[in-house]
C-alpha positions as a printed Julia matrix, in Angstrom:
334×3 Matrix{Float64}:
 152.14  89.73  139.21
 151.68  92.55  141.99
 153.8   92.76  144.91
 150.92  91.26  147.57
 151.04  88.14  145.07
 154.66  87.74  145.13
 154.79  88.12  148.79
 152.14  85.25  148.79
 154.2   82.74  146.9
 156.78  83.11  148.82
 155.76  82.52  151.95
 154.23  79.36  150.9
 157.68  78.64  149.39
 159.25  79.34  152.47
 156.44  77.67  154.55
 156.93  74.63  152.38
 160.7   74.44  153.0
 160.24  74.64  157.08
 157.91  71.84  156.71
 159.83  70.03  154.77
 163.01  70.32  157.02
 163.43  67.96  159.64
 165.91  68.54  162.34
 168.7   65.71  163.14
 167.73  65.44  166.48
 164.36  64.41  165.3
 165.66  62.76  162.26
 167.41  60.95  165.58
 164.46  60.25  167.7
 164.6   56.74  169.06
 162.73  53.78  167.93
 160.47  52.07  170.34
 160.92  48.5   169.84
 157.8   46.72  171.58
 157.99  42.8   172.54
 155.58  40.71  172.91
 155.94  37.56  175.09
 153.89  34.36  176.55
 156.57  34.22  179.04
 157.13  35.58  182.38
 159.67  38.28  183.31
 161.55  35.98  185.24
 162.23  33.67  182.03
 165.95  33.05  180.95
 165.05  34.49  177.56
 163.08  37.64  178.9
 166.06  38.24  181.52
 168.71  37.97  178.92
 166.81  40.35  176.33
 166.54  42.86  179.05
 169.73  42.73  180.82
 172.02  42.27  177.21
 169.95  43.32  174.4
 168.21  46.24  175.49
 171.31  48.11  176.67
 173.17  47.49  173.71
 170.71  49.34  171.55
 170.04  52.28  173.76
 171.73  54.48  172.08
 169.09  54.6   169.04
 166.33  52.2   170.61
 163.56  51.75  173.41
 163.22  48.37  174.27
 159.64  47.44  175.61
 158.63  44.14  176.65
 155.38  43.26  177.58
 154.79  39.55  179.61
 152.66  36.9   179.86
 151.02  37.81  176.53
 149.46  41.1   177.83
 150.24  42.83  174.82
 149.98  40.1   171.88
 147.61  37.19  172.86
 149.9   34.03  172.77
 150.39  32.42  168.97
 149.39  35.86  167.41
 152.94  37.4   167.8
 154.07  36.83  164.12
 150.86  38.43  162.53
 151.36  41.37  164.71
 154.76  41.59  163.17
 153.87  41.14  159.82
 150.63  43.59  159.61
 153.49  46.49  161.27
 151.67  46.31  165.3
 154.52  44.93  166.91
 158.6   44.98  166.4
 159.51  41.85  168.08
 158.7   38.51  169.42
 160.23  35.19  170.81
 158.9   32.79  167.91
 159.09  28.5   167.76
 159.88  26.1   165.22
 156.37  24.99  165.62
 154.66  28.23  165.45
 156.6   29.54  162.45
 155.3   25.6   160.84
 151.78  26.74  161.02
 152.92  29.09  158.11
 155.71  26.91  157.12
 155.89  23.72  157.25
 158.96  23.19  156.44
 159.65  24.33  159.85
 158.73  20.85  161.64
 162.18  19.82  160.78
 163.69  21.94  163.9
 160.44  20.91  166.17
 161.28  17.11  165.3
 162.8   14.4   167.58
 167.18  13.98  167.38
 167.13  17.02  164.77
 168.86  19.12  167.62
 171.94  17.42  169.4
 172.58  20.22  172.17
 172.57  24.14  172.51
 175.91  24.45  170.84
 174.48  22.36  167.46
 171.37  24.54  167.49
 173.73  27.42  166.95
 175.63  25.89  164.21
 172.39  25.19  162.61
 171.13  28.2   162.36
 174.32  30.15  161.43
 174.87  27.41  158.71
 173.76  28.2   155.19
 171.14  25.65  155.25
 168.82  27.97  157.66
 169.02  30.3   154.58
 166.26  29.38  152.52
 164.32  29.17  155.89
 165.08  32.74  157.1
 164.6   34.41  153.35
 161.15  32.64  152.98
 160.29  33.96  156.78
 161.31  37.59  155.15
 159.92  37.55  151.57
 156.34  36.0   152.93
 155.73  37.27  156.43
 158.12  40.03  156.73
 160.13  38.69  160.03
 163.4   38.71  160.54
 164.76  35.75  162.32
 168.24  37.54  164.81
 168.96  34.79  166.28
 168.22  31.15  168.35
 167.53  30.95  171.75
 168.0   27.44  174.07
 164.91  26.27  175.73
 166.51  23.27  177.25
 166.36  19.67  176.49
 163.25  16.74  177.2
 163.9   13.9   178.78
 162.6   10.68  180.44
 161.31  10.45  183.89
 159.98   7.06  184.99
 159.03   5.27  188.09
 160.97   2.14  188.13
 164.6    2.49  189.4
 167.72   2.08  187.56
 167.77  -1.7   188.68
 164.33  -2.71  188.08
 164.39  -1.01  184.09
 167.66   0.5   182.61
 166.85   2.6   179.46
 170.0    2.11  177.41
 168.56   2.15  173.94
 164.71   2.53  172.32
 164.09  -1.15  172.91
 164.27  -0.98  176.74
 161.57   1.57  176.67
 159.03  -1.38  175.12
 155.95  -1.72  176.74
 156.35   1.68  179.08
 153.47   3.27  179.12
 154.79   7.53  178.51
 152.83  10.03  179.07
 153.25  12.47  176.15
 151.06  15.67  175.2
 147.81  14.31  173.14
 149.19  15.84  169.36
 149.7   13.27  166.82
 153.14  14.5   166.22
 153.75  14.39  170.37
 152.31  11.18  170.23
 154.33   9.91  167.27
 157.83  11.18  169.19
 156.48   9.21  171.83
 156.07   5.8   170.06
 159.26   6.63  167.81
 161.4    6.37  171.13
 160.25   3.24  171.59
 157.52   3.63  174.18
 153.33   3.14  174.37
 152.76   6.81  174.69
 149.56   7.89  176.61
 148.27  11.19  176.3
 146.92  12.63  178.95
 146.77  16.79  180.25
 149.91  17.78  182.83
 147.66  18.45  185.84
 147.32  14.67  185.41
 150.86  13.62  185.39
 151.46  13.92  189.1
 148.43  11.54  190.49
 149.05   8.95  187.34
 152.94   8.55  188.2
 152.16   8.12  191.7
 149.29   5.16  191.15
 151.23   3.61  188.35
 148.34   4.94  185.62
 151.44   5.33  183.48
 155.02   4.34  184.39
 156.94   7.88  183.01
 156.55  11.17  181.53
 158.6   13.5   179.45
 160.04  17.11  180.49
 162.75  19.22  180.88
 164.51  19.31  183.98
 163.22  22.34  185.08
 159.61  21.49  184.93
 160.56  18.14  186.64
 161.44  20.28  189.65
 158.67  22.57  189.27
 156.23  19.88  189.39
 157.8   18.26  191.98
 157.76  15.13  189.76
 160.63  13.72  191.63
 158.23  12.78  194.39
 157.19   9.6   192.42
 159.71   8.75  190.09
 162.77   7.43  190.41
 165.15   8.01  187.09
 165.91  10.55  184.88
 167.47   8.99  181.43
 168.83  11.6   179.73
 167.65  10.92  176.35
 167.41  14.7   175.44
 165.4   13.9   172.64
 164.06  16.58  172.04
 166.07  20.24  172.37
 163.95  22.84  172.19
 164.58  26.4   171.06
 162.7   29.65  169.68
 164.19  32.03  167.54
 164.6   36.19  167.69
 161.85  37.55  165.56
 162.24  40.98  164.59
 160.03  43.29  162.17
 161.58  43.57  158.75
 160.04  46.72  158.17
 161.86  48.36  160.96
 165.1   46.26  159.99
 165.02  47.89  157.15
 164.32  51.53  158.32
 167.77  51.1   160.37
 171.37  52.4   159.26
 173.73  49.04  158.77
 175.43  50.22  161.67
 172.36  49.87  163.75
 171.53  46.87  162.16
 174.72  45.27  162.89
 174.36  46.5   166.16
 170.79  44.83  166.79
 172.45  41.61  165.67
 175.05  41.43  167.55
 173.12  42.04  170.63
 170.42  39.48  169.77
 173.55  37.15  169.2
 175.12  38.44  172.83
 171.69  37.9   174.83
 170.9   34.27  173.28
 174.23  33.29  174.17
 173.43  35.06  178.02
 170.15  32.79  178.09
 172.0   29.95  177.07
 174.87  29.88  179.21
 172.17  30.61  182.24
 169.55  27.85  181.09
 172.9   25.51  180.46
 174.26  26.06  184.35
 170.28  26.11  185.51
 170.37  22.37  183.89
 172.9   21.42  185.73
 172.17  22.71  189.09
 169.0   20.84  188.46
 170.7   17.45  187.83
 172.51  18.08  191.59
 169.63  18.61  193.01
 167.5   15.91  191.83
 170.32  13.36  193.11
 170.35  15.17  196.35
 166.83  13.88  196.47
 167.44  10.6   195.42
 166.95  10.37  191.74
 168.95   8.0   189.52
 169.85  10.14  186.19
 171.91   8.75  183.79
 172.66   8.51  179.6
 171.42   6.5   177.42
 173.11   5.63  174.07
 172.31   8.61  172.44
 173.3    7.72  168.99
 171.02   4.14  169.1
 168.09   6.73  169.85
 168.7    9.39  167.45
 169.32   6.37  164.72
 166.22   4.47  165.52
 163.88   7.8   165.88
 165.35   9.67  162.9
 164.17   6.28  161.08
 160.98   7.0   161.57
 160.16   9.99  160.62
 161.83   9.54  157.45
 158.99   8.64  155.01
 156.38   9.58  157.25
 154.02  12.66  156.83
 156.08  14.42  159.32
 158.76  14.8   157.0
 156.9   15.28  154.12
 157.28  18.98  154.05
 161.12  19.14  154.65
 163.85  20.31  151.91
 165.71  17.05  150.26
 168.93  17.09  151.71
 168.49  18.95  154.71
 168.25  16.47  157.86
 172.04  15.17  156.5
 172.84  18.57  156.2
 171.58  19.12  160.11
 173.49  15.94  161.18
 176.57  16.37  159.58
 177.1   20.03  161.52
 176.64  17.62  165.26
 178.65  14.98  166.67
């Protein structure tokens, strides 16, 4: 081997080891973590992922959201995950039961008691087999659950002419509910004659007596300005509504376990910021609504969740869920 040769081979030796180094400050480089949302920037859940999460993973992270599905058309989130085109997304019980159905359970009337019993739900090891079966099969990591706020019943007669104490006194109420089977079996469940009908017909139906109540969250109540032809809330919160912290498990993985307790934690720290601020917003709501009149008031809770719980057991609704589980889900509540 001649000296030109030599010379040769080692410069590709040496060219090979320079390309093969990689600096720690670009071993370093931060992560962009894209989100992908339906909602607005103004939602509780957007605000609290901004405001806590984000700046609890700056030091290794980029958080990006994108709103109003601009980046991820809406219900398309969790494929994006899983085929590596997005990091994160805001992901529902019923949207995680089109590949699961399992999953219905938590979308279900009376599963959820409040905010505080979601929590306990999730962090209980029932949710395991849920959240390994999201990983193994779709490659999403569920962080954490997020409040949504609670459904309840808004009807036109006042406290004197119709009190709603338990399912019964809801016989013969015709309740506008959205037009799914499952809505419309919720809806029957609680004792009413559900109607289905679209929400930019609510408004004009309440006020001409088409149907005598409707079912929302107190925010949307207000929003819609609802109160304008109704006269009583009941407070049947039957059904409390949540969406979970979906996070690639691909990039989970990629992460140090300090950064990955650190991502936890401040998935943990901004659902907790969302619900505490959706919690007061409820509230506030429930003054205001007074203010203009409105009778709101609860129900017996547990004659609701009894009678409704009753009737999903055995029907196709609960064909898909885990033996055990729903006792498991009550016995963490009140």
């Amino acid at each position: 081997m001649n000296n030109i040769t030599r010379r040769m081979l080692l410069a590709c030796a040496v060219s090979v080891g320079v390309a093969g180094f990689v600096p720690a400050s670009f071993a370093q480089e931060k992560i962009t973590l894209r989100m992908s949302t339906p909602a607005s920037e103004t939602d509780q859940r957007s605000v609290a992922l901004a405001e806590v999460f984000a700046p609890e993973v700056a030091a290794f992270a980029t958080y990006e959201p994108h709103y109003n599905g601009s980046l991820i058309a809406q219900g398309s989130e969790l494929e994006s995950i899983a085929s590596g085109d997005l990091e994160m997304s805001i992901a529902s019980a019923q949207e995680l039961a089109t590949f699961f159905p399992e999953f219905s359970i938590f979308a279900t009337g009376y599963v959820h008691q409040n905010a505080a019993h979601q929590v306990a739900v999730f962090n209980d090891p029932l949710m395991d087999p849920f959240k390994q079966k999201v990983e193994d099969e779709l490659g999403v990591k569920l962080l954490s659950v997020m409040y949504l706020g609670r459904r309840n019943v808004n009807l036109r007669q006042s406290k004197e002419e119709l009190t709603v104490m338990k399912p019964e006194d809801l016989a013969g109420v015709n309740l506008r509910m959205p037009g799914s089977d499952a809505w419309q079996f919720l809806g029957k469940a609680l004792g009413a004659n559900p109607t289905p009908m679209s929400f930019t017909e609510i408004y004009t139906a309440l006020s001409t007596g088409s149907v005598d109540g409707q079912d929302n969250p107190l925010p949307t109540v207000v929003d819609a300005k609802f109160y304008e032809v109704t006269k009583q809330i009941v407070l049947t919160s039957h059904l409390v509504d949540l969406n979970y912290i979906a996070f690639s498990k691909a990039v989970w993985d990629k992460l140090t376990p300090e950064q990955q307790a650190t991502v936890q934690k401040a998935a943990d720290d901004a659902a907790e910021s969302g619900r505490q601020a959706q919690l007061k917003k409820e509230e506030d709501l429930v003054s205001f609504l007074r203010e203009k009149g409105m009778e709101i008031y609860e129900p017996d809770l547990n004659a609701f969740r009894t009678h409704v719980q009753a009737q999903y057991v055995g029907s196709e609704f609960a064909a898909s869920w885990p033996e055990g589980v729903l006792d498991k889900i009550n016995a963490l509540g009140n």
